[in-house]
C-alpha positions in Angstrom: 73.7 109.1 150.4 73.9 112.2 148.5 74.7 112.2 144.9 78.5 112.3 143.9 79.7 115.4 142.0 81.0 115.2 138.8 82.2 117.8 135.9 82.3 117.4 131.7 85.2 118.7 130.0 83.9 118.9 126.7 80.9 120.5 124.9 80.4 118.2 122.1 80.2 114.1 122.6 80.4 115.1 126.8 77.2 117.0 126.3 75.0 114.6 124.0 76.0 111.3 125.2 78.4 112.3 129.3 76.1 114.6 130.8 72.7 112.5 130.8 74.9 108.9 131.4 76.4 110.6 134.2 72.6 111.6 135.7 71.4 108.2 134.8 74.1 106.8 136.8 73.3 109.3 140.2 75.8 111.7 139.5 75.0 115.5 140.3 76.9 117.1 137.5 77.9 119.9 138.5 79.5 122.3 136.0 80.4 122.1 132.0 84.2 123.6 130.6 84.4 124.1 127.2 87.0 126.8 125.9 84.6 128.9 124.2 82.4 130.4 126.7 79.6 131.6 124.8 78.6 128.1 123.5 79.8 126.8 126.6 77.4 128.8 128.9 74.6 128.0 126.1 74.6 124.5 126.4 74.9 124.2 129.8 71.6 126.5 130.1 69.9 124.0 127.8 71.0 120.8 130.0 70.1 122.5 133.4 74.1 122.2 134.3 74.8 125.1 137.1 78.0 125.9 136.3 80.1 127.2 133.2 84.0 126.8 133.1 86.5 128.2 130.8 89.6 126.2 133.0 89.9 123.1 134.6 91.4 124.6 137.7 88.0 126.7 137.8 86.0 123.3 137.9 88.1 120.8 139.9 87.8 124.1 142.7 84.0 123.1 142.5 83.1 121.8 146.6 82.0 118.2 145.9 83.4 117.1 143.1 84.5 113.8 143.1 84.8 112.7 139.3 85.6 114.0 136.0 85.0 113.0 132.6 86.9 113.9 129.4 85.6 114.2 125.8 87.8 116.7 124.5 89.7 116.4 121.5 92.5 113.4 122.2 95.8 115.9 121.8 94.3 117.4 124.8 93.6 114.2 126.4 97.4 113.4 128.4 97.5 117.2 130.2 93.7 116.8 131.5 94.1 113.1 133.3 97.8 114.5 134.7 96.0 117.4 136.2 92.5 115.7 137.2 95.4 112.7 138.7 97.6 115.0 140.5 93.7 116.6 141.8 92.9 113.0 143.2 89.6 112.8 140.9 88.4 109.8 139.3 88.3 109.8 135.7 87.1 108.6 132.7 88.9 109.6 129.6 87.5 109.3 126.0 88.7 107.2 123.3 91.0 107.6 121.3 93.0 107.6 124.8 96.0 109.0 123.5 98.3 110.6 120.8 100.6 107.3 121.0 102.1 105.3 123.4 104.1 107.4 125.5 101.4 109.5 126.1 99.1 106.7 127.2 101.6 105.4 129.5 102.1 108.2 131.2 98.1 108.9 131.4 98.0 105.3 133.4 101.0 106.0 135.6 99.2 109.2 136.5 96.4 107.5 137.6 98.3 104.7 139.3 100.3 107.2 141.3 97.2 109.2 142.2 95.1 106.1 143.4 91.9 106.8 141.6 89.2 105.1 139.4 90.1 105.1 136.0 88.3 104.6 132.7 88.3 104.6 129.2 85.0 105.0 127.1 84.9 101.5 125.0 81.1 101.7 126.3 79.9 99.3 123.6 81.6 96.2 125.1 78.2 96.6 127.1 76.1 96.1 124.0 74.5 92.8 124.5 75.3 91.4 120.6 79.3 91.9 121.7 78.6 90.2 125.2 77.1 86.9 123.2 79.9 86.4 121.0 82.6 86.6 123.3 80.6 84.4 125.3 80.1 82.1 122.5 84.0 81.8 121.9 84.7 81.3 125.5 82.5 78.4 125.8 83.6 76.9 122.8 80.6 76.7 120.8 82.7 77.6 117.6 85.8 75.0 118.7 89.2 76.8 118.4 88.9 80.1 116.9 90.8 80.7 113.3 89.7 83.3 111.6 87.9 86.7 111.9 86.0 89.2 109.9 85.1 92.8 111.4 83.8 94.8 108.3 81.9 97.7 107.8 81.0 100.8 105.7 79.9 104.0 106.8 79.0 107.6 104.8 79.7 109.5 107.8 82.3 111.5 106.0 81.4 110.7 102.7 80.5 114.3 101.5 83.5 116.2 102.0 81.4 119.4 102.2 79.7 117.7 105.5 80.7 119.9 108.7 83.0 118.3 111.7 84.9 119.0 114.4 87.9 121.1 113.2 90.0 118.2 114.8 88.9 115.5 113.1 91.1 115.3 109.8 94.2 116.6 111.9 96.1 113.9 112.8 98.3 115.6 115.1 95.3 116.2 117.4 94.4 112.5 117.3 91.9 113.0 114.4 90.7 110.3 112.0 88.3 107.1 111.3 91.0 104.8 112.7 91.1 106.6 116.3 87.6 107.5 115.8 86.3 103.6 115.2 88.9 102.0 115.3 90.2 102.3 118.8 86.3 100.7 119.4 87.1 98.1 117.2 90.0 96.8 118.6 88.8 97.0 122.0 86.6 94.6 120.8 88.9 91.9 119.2 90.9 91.9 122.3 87.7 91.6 124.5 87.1 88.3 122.1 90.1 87.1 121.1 93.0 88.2 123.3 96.0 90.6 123.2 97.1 91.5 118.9 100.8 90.4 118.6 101.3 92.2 115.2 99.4 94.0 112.0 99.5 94.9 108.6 97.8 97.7 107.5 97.1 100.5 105.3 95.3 103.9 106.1 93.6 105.3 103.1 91.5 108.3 102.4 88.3 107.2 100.0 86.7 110.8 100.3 87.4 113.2 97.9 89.7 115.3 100.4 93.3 116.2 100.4 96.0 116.3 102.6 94.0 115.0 105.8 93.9 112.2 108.3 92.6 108.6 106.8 88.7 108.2 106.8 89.0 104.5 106.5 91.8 101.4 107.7 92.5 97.8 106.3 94.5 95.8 108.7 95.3 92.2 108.7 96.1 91.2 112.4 97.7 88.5 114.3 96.6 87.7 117.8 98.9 86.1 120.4 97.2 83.1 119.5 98.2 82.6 116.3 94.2 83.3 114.9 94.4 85.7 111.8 92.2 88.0 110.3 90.7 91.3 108.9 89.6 94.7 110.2 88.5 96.9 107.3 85.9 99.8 108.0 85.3 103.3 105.8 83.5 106.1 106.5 83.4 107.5 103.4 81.0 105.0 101.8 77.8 106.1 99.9 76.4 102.6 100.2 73.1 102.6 102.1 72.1 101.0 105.6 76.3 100.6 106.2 76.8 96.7 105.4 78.8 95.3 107.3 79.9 91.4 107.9 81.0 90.8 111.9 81.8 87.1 112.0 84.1 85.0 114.1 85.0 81.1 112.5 86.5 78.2 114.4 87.0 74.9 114.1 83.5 73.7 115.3 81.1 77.0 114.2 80.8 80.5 113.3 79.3 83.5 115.3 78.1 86.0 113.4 76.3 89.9 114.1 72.8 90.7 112.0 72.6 94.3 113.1 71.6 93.2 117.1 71.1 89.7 116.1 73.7 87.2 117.1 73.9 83.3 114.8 75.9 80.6 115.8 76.0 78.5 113.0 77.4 74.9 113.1 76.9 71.3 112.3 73.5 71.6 113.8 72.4 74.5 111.7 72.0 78.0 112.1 70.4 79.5 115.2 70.3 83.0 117.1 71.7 83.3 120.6 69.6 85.1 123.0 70.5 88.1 124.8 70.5 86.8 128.8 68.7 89.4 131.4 72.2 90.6 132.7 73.1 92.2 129.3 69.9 94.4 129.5 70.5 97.7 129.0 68.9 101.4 130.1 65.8 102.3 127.3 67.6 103.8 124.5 65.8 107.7 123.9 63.6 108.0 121.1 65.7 108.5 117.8 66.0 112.4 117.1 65.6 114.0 113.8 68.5 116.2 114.9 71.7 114.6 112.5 73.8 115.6 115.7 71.6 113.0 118.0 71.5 110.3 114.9 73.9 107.7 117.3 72.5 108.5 120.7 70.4 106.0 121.4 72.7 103.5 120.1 75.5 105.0 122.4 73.8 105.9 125.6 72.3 102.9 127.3 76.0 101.2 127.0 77.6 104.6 128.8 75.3 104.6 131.6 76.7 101.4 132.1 80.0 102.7 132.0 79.3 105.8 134.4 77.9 103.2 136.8 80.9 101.6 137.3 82.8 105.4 137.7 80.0 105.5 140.3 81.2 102.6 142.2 84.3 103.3 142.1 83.9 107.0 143.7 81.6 105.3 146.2 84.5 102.6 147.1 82.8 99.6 146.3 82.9 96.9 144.1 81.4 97.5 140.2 78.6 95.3 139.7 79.2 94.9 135.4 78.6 91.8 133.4 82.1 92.8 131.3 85.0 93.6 132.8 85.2 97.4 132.1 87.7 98.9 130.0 90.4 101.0 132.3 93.5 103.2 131.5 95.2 99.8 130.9 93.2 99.2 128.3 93.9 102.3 126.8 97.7 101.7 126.6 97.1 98.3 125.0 94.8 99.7 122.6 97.2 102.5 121.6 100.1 100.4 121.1 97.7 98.6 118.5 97.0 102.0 116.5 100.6 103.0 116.6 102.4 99.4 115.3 98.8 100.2 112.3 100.3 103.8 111.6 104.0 102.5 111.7 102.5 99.7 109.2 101.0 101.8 106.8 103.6 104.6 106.8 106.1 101.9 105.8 103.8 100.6 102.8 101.9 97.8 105.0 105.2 96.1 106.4 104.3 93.9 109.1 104.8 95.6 112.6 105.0 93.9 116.0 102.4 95.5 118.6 104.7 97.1 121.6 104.1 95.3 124.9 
């Protein structure tokens, strides 16, 4: 069977980590659009990508392409999936999915109406430390969950006079840490715990920068359950090696992450859960020295993972995935989170309901 086609809008995240998931997966990928065609053309030379397109309408007129992915900036996110939809590609769309709820809802209508694969990229609910805890909680080795802790500082932005995407302090175009991480984040809770009924939250800048979208969140959510607890990450922390505490308590134990190390800890003791052979993931490339490659080999395994799935679902068969992977559904659920956190924090940490 020959290889599938598929196209990358985006010249940033969709070079380092789309283009080489999507060949890992048996995609051919067929052509690169970026709006500025100079760096466009460039990196595409360097990948080995035949094509270079300034227009989406250039690309999806590509013979044999079947599949599209998105990592442009998310204000651009809602009028790529309505045209790739109304093209009949499959998709898979970045996180953050979406501006706010409306937009996400109509991203997953268009895909409903069109009849096509559709995915969002939470690719780490692939890493294997996230697969043991949720497994851990649904087997009830920690009793009824309470309580949760997901924790964690980061100097990404810590300096203001480090470069990024012109986006990413614009919250208008979907920019800042609590789109960035935690649309991630919250993928996560729900794939452990279940839908979030409501939140609490504040959106703070810690770096010394004005007038710019938050670099860090604190929320206190409430899942549907009843269980209670704390996301809180920076990236604006000059602390070394990013502590972080990732811990989920119940009434019989407590899972907890170590870096890639998993604990349950109970009336027994304190022991590490090992990683099964299903969770095994593609060999991570060899950590780069270049600053702009630092989280690739964290990030790429997982998103072959993901573009496997795209794979299947271009092909018309079933996904073969030890998670269930995170579709334009989840996106919309996920947003409605993020917007009842921005609603809570622009009313002074009020607590919000989360939109169903």
């Amino acid at each position: 069977m020959a290889a599938p086609g598929a196209i990358v809008v985006g010249t940033g995240f969709g070079v380092r980590v789309h283009v080489p998931a999507l060949r890992a997966a048996g995609f051919e990928v067929r052509a690169l659009v970026g709006r500025d065609p100079e760096r466009t053309a460039s990196r595409a030379a360097r990948l080995g990508v035949p094509q270079v397109c300034t227009s989406l309408g250039e690309a999806l007129a590509i013979p044999g392409v079947e599949a599209v992915t998105i990592a442009s900036p998310p204000s651009t996110h809602a009028e790529i999936v309505a045209e790739v939809a109304a093209a009949g590609r499959h998709v898979l769309c970045e996180k953050p999915f979406a501006i706010d709820g409306a937009e996400a809802r109509a991203m997953l209508a268009a895909v409903e109406r069109a009849g096509v694969t559709h995915l969002v990229g939470h690719e780490f609910r692939w890493n294997p430390e996230r697969i043991l805890v949720a497994r851990a909680i649904r087997d009830g080795a920690i009793g009824e969950p309470r309580t949760f802790s997901l924790v964690m500082y980061s100097g990404l932005v810590a300096d203001p006079a480090k470069a990024m995407p012109e986006w990413w302090f614009d919250e208008t175009r979907g920019g800042g840490w609590l789109g960035a991480s935690g649309s991630h984040l919250v993928d996560q809770l729900r794939t452990w715990l279940g839908e979030v009924a409501a939140v609490s939250a504040a959106l703070p800048v810690v770096s010394a920068r004005d007038q710019v979208a938050e670099d860090s969140f604190v929320i206190m959510a409430t899942m549907t359950s009843g269980v209670t607890g704390v996301l809180q990450q920076t990236a604006a922390s000059w602390a070394p090696k990013r502590p972080a505490l990732t811990a989920v308590a119940g009434t019989a134990g407590t899972v907890l992450v170590r870096g890639a190390d998993v604990v349950l800890a109970d009336a027994e003791g304190a022991r590490d859960l090992v990683p099964t052979l299903d969770m095994t993931l593609p060999e991570p490339p060899t950590v780069s020295d270049d600053r702009r490659e630092r989280f690739t080999h964290l990030e790429l395994g997982p998103y072959i993972r993901l573009c496997e799935v795209l794979r299947a679902g271009v092909e018309g068969r079933p996904a073969e995935s030890v998670v269930e992977p995170p579709t334009f559904a989840d996106g919309v659920a996920v947003t409605a989170v993020l917007d009842a956190v921005r609603q809570s924090a622009a009313a002074g940490g009020v607590r919000v309901e989360v939109a169903r």
